[in-house]
N, C-alpha and C positions, 0 to 999 in steps of 0.2 A: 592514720587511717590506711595508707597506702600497705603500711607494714601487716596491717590486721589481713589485708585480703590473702597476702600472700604466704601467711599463717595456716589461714584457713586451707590454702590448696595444697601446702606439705600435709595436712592432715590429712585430705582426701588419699592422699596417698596412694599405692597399687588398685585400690576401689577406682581410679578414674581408666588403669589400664586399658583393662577388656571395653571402657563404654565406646559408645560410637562417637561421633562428635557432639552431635545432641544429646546425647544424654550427660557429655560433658557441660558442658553449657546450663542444661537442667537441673543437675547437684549444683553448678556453682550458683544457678540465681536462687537457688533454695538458701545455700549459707549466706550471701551475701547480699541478696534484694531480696528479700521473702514478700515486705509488702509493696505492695505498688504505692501506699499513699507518701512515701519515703522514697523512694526508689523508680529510677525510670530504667528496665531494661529486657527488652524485646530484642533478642538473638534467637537468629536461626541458622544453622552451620553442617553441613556433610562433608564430604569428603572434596566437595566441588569449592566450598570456602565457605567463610562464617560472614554474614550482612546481618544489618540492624541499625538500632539506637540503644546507648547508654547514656545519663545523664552526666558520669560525671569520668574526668580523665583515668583514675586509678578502677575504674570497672573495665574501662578496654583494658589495659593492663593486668588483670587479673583472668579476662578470656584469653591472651595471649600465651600467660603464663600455662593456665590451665591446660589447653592444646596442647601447647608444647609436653608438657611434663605427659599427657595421657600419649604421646608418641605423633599427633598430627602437626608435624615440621613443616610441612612443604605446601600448606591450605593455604590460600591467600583469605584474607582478612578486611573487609570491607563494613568496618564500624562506625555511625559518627557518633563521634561526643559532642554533646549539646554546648555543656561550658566552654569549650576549647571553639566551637562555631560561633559565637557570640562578638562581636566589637571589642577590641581592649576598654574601648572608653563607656560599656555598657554590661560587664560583666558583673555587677554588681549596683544596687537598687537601695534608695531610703525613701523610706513612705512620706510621703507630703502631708497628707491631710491625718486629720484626730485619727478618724478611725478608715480602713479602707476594707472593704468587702472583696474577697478572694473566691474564685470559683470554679468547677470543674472542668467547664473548657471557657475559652476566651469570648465570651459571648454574656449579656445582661442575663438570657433566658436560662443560662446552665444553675445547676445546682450551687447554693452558697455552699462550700466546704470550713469557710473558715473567715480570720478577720486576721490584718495586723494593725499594729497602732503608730501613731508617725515617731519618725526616727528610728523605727526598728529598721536594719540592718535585712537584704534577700539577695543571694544568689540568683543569680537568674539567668536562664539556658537557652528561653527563647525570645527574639523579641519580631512583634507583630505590624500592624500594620498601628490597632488601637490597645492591644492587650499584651502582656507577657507570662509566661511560665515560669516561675520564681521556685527555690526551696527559702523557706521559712526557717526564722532562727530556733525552732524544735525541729529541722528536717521535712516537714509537710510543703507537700507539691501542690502547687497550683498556679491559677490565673486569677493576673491583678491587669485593672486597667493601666495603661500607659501615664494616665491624667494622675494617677495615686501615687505616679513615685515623681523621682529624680535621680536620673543615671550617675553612677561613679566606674571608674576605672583601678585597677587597682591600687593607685597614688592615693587617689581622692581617698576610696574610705580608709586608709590609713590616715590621711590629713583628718580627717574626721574622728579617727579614733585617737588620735592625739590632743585635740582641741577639748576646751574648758565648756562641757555639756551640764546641761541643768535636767532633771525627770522633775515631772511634776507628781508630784505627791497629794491632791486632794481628787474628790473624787469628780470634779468636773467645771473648767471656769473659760476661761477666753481671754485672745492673745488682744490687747488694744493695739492703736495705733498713738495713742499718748496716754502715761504712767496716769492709770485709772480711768482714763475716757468711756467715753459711749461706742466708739466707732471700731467694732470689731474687724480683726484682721484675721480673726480664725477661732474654730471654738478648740480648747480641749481636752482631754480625759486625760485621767489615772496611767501614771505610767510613762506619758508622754515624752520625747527626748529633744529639747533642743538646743542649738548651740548658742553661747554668752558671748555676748557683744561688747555690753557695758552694763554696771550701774551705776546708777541714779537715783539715789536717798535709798526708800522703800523698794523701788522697782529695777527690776532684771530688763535690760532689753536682749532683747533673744530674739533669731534668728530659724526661720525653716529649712529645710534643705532644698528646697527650692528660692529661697534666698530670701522671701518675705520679711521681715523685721515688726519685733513689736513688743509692749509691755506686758511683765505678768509680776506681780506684786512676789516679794522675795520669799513672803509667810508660805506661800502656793509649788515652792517647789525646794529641791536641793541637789546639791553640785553632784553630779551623777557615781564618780568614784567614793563619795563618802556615803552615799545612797546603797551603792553595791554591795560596801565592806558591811550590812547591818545582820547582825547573827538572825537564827533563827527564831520565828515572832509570834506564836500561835493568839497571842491576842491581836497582833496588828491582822491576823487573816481574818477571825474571827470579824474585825470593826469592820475590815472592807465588804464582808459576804451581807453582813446587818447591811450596811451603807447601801446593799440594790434588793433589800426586802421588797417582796410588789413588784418587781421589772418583768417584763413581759418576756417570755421567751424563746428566742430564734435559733432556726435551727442552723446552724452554722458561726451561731454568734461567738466573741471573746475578746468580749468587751464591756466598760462598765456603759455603753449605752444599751446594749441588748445580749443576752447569753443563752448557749445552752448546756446541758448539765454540766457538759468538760471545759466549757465553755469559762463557767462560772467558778471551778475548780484554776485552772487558768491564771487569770485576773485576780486571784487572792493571793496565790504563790507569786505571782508576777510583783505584786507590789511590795511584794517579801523578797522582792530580786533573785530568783528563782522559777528558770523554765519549764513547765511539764511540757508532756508527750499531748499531745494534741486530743485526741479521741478515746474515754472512758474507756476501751479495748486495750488501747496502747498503756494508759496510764496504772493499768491491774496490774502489770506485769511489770514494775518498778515498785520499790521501796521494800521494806521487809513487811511480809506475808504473814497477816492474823488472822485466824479461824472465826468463821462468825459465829461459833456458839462460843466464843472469848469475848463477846464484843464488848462485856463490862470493863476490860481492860482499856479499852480505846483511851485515847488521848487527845486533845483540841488538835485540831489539825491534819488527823490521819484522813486519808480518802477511803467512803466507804461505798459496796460495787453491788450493781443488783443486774440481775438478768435470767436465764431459763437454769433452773435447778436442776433439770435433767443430763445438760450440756453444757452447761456451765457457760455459755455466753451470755457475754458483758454487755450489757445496754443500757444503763446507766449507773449515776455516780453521784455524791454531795460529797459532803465533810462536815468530818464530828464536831458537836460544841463540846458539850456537856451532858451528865448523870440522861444518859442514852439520844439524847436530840442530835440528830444531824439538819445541817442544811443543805438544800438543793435546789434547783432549777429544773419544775416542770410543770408547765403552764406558764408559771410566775415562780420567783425565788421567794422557797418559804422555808417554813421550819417542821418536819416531825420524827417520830421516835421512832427506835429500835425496839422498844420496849412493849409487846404484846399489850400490856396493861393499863396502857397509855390512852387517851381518848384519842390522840395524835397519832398512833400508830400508823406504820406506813404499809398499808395493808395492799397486796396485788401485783408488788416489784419483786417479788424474787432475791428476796438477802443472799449474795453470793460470801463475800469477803472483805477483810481492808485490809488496808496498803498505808504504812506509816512511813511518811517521806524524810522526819527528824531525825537526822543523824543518816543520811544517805543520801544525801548530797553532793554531787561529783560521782555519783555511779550510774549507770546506764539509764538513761531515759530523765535523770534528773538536774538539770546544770544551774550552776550558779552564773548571773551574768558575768559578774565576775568573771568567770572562770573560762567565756564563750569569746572566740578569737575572734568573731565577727564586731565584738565590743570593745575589747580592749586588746 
């Protein structure tokens, strides 16, 4: 990453000469923080010095660079980096519970932005008194309560990413506290990561990251690296999207307890071990690009995008089944068509485009867990 930014500011090239210092700073947050839901960086810089925040060490690095190369040598530089202000032993966060609710600022009343699921893996830049400012294993910024995770330092989640982890693979059960009991010690969803302890006949004892302990029957889940390696599965998406027909739908949700459109998009790819981009915006501008008067061609699985015909913004999203039906999330996850002709036709969304994620895989905005360094 570090190599990418400094990419980017040889190409700016003689264009950063003549600018001022601000408008240095303003090309480089366009190339390399355009969005803020990714991205923390508020610089402001003349000739007197450059002060701010960036969230992460190679963005100061890349305004250093940048100055320097447009001619401002002798500015003093007063930036903090979030990551690098953080605790060693706090620098890094795994979600405790099923599901944890993420939000725009650190507070109950802010906007939901988003969801993680436990054992996911977060960066995290700030921490509070009750809350923290995390980046998510798709890059999404936000705040999690302090109570949803469990701190790691950079050892820990390397110990972690080393240890014999289990993801639960059905779409929703609970941890006992003896192999089948009544007496829950946690519920939880699709996806879920926790580390193995031992088994015992039929059941897994497993472990939270907050150190919890408890049974989940072996049929409910599988060892996370052989989980990872599963090729691409248009019917395993297909079974999970069916699996929350009727789910009510939140905004912010992603998750199989409540979703919203990208939401729901999400959580299918997810259980296909496979990251999207958080928000139907982000997620249009990944995978290879199909016209929507093509749309006979779709395939199970491809993301398709609706929004203002005039301006072409994205506001929402499903995914294709079949002979034109997509599914989606709004109101409730249901099913209708592409197809004019359709009594199902999905009439008043604004058909933009799809995005077919098979076979792009490992390119921008699409990761394989596999392949995500916070995992293995």
């Amino acid at each position: 990453m570090r190599h990418l930014f400094f990419i980017i500011i040889a190409l700016l090239g003689l264009s950063l000469q003549a600018a001022t210092p601000q408008e240095v700073i303003d090309r480089l947050k366009a190339n390399i923080a355009p969005d803020k839901r990714t991205a923390i960086f508020n610089v402001n810089a003349d000739c007197q010095g450059a002060t701010g925040t960036v969230g992460l060490r190679e963005q100061y690095d890349a305004v250093v660079s940048a100055l320097r190369d447009a001619g401002f040598n002798d500015i003093p530089i007063n930036i903090k980096v979030l990551e690098t202000s953080v605790a060693s032993n706090r620098r890094w966060a795994l979600v405790t519970n099923a599901v944890a609710t993420l939000r725009a600022e650190g507070k109950h009343s802010a906007e939901c932005e988003t969801q993680c699921i436990m054992g996911m893996p977060l960066k995290v830049l700030e921490v509070g008194s009750e809350w923290c400012r995390v980046v998510c294993p798709d890059g999404y910024i936000s705040w999690v309560p302090k109570s949803s995770i469990s701190f790691r330092s950079d050892n820990g989640l390397n110990k972690w990413k080393k240890a014999k982890r289990y993801v639960v693979t059905v779409y929703s059960s609970r941890l006992t506290s003896t192999p089948g009991g009544d007496e829950t010690v946690t519920d939880l969803t699709l996806s879920n990561i926790l580390e193995w302890q031992a088994t015992e006949g039929d059941y897994l004892l497993l472990s939270l990251p907050d150190g919890r302990k408890g049974y989940l029957h072996s049929g409910e889940a599988q060892e996370l690296s052989q989980w990872a390696g599963q090729e691409f599965n248009p019917a395993l998406l297909e079974k999970t999207a069916r699996r929350m027909m009727g789910s009510t739908y939140l905004w912010g949700g992603t998750s199989t307890k409540m979703t919203d459109c990208s939401g729901l998009t999400k959580v299918c790819y997810l259980a296909n071990g496979i990251i999207l981009q958080r928000d139907a915006s982000q997620q249009t501008l990944t995978g290879t690009k199909i016209s929507r008067d093509r749309w006979r061609t779709a395939r199970a699985g491809d993301l398709v995008f609706f929004g203002n015909e005039q301006t072409g913004r994205v506001t929402h999203v499903g995914m294709y089944l079949r002979d034109g039906k997509i599914i989606h999330c709004s109101g409730r996850v249901k099913i209708n068509s592409l197809d004019p002709k359709d009594s199902d036709y999905l009439k008043g969304y604004g058909f933009l485009s799809i995005s077919r994620i098979d076979g792009m895989v490992g390119t921008k905005g699409i990761t394989a867990v596999k392949d995500h360094p916070w995992y293995f």
